[in-house]
C-alpha positions in Angstrom: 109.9 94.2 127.9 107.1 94.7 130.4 104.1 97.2 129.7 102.3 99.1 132.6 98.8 98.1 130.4 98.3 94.9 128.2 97.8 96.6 125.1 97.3 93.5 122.6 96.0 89.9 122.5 98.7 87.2 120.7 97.1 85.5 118.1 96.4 81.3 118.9 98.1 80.0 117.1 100.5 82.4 115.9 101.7 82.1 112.0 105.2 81.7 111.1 107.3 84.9 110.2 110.4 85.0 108.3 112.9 86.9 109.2 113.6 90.0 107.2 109.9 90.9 106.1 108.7 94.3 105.8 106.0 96.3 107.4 103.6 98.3 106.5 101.3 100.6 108.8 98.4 102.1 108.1 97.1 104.3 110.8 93.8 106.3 110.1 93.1 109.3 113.1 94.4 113.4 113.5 94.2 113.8 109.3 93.1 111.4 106.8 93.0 113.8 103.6 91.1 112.1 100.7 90.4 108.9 102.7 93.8 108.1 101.5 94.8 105.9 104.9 91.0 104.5 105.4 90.6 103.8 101.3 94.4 101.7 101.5 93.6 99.6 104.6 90.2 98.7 102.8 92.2 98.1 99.9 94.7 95.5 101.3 92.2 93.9 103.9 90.2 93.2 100.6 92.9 91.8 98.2 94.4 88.8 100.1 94.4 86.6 103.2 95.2 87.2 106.3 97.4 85.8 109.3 96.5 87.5 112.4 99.5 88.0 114.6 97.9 90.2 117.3 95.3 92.0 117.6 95.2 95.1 119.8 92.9 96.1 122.8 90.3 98.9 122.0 89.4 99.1 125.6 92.8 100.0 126.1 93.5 102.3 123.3 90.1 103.4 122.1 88.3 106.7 123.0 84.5 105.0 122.1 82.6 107.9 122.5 84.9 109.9 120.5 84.8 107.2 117.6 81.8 104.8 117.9 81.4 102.1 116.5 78.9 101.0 114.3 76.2 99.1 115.5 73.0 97.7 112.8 70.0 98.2 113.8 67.1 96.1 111.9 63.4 96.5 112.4 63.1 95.9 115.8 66.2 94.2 117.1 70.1 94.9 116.7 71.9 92.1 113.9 74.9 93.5 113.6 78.3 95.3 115.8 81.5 96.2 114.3 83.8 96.7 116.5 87.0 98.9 115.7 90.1 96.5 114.2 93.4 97.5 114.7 95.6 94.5 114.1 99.1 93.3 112.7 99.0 90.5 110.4 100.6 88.8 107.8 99.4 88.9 104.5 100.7 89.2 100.6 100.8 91.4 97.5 99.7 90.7 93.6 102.6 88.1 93.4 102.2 86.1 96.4 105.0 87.6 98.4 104.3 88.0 102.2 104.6 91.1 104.3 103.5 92.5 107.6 100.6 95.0 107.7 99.9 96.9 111.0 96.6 98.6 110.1 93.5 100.0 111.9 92.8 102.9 114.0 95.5 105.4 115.1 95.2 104.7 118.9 94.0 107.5 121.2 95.4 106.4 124.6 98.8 104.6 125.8 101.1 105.8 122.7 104.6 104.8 125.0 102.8 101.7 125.4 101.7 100.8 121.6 104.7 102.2 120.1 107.0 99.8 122.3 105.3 97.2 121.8 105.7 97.7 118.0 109.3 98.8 118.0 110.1 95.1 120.6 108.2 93.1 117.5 110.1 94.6 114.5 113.3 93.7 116.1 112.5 90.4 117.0 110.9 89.4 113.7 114.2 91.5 112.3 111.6 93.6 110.2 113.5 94.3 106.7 112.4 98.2 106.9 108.6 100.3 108.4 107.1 102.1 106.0 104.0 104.2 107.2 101.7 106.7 105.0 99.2 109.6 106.1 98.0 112.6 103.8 97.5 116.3 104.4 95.7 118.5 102.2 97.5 121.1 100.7 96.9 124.0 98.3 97.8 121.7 95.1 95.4 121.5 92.0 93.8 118.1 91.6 94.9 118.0 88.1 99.0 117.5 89.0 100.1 114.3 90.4 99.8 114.0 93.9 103.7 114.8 95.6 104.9 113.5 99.0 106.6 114.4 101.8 108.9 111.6 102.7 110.3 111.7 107.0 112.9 109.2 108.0 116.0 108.1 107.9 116.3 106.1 104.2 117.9 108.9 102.1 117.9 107.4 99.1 113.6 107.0 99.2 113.8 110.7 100.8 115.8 112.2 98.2 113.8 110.7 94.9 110.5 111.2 96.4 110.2 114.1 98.5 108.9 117.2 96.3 108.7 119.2 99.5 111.0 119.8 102.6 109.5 122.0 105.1 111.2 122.7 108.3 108.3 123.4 110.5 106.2 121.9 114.3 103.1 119.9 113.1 100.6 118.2 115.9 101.9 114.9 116.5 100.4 111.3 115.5 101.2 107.6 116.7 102.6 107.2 113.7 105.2 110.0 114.0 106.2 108.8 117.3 106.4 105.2 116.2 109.0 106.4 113.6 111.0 108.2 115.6 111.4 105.7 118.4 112.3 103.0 115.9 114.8 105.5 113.5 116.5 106.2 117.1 116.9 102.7 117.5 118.3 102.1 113.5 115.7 100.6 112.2 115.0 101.5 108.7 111.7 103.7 108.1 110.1 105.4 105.6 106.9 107.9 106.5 105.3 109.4 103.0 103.2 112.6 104.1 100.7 112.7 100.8 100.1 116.5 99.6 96.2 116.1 98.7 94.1 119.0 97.4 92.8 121.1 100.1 89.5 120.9 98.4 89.3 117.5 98.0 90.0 116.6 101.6 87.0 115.8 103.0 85.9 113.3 100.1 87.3 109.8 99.0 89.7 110.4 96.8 91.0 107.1 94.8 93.8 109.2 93.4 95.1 109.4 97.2 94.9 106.0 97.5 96.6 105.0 94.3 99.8 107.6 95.7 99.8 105.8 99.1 100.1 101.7 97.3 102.5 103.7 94.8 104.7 105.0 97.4 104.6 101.6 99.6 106.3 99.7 96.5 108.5 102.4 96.3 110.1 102.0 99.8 109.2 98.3 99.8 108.7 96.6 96.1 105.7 95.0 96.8 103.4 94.6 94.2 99.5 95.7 94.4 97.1 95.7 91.3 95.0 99.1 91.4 93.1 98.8 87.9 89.9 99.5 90.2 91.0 102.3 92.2 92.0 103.9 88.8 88.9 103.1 86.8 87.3 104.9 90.3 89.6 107.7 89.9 88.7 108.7 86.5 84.9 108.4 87.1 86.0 110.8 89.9 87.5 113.3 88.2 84.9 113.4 85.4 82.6 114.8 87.8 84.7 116.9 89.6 86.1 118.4 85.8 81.9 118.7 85.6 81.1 120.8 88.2 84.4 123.3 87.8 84.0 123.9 84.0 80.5 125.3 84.7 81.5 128.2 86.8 84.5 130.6 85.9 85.4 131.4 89.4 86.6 127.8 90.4 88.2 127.8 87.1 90.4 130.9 87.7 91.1 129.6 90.7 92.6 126.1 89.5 94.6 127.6 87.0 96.1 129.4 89.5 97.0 126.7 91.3 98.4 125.4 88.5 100.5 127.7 87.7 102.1 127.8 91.0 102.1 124.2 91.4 104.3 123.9 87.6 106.8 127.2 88.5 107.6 125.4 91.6 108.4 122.0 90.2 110.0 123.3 87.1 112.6 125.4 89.3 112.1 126.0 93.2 114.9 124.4 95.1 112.9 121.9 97.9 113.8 124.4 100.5 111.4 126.6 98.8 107.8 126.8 99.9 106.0 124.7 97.8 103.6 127.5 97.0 103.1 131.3 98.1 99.9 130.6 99.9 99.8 134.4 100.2 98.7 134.5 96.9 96.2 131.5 96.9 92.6 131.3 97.7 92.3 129.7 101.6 91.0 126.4 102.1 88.0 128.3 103.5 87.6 130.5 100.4 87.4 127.9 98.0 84.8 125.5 100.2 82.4 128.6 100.3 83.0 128.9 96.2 82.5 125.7 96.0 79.5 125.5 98.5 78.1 128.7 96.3 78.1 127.0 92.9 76.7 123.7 94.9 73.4 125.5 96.3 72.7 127.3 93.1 73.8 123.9 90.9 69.9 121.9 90.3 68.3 123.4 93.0 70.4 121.9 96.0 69.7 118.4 94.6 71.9 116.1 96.5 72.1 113.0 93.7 73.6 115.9 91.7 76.3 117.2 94.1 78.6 115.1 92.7 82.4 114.6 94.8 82.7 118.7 96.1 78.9 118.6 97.6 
């Protein structure tokens, strides 16, 4: 299939790739709540070796001045440039079983053209089934398990994983369009939308990577060992249990979110909102709370601020 702009480099030489593998994307861009996209592809990139199979153009697809890259500067020359990677490859989990992992940056320009190209490789490498992950934050206490959304057309991963069904217009990323131009071809896909705390968004938040790796074996059975990202995640929460039991307001606040949270999952139907925000502090509210306690919490010292600062 021809493309009006050339949109990735094949990799020379190209590794074999047996039919009927999955694939895995992980796109960071519009929403990346808790680092849960960035913290996976770190977290996969790390844990085994990799066969590039192409690697995509960022002077094509990349808005530079909107995302720069990072460039080191030391003493008095530059030693370093890392450019922006997004890149399919074939890699493996804990037990040595391969897979294909489309991670990197959610492109900002020629979507038709990256999502085509995607779509024209999973058929020919007769992909077994996409499954893709992004997280939204949402007005859930950090203290529940994080639920997921789950878009697509594999009812059976829908229907024992999806705690939420909305029916509602939400802005648009590659990744949505790349599933619904391969589930209108019938190709198998699975999207998980994870739920993270609102307040929590803006941080790295191990628990939100743990859910994405957890809802990848779910849709795929692959295998990944997280003993890290969960020795990470309770360090985590220590501080963030810290800095909420010393101030009564946050407090009140969590337990109401709580209790919402457990009324809803102990007997709302899933065409139920999952909370009556109406009744909920705003993401805004609770930042300022937060951002109050913060200021007045040793004297603004930032090596004290701990994961809400």
């Amino acid at each position: 299939m021809p493309f009006d702009v050339p949109v990735f480099d094949p990799a020379e030489p190209a590794p074999v790739i047996a039919a009927g593998l999955p694939l895995v994307v992980l796109l960071t861009g519009f929403t990346d709540a808790g680092a849960a996209v960035a913290q996976t592809i770190d977290f996969v990139r790390e844990g085994a070796d990799h066969e590039l199979v192409r690697r995509y153009e960022n002077d094509v697809l990349l808005d530079y001045r909107a995302r720069r890259p990072i460039i080191e500067f030391d003493k008095d020359h530059l030693s370093d440039y890392r450019a922006p990677r997004l890149e399919l490859s074939l890699t493996r989990d804990a037990l040595d079983r391969p897979y294909l992992l489309l991670s990197g940056y959610e492109p900002d320009f020629a979507w038709e053209a990256f999502v085509a190209s995607v779509v024209e490789f999973v058929r020919a490498a007769r992909v077994s089934a996409v499954t893709w992950v992004h997280a939204i934050g949402m007005p859930v206490p950090h203290t529940r398990p994080l639920g997921t959304t789950v878009s697509g057309n594999r009812a059976a991963i829908t229907q024992a994983h999806s705690v939420w069904q909305p029916h509602t217009q939400v802005p648009a990323t590659a990744g949505h369009l790349l599933e619904y131009r391969l589930a209108e071809v019938g190709i198998e896909v699975a999207g998980f939308v994870l739920l993270v705390p609102h307040y929590l968004g803006d941080t790295e938040y191990p628990a939100a990577a743990i859910a994405a790796l957890d809802g990848i074996t779910a849709a795929t059975g692959l295998v990944f060992v997280v003993d890290m990202l969960r020795e990470e995640n309770e360090e985590f929460l220590a501080k963030v249990g810290e800095q909420i039991a010393g101030n009564e307001d946050l407090a009140r606040m969590l337990t109401g979110l709580e209790e919402r949270y457990d009324a809803y999952m102990a007997g709302a139907t899933q065409a139920t909102p999952l909370l009556h925000e109406a009744d909920l502090p705003s993401a805004d509210e609770l930042a300022a709370e937060l951002e109050r306690f913060l200021a007045n919490r040793h004297g603004g010292d930032d090596e004290a601020r701990g994961p809400l600062g």
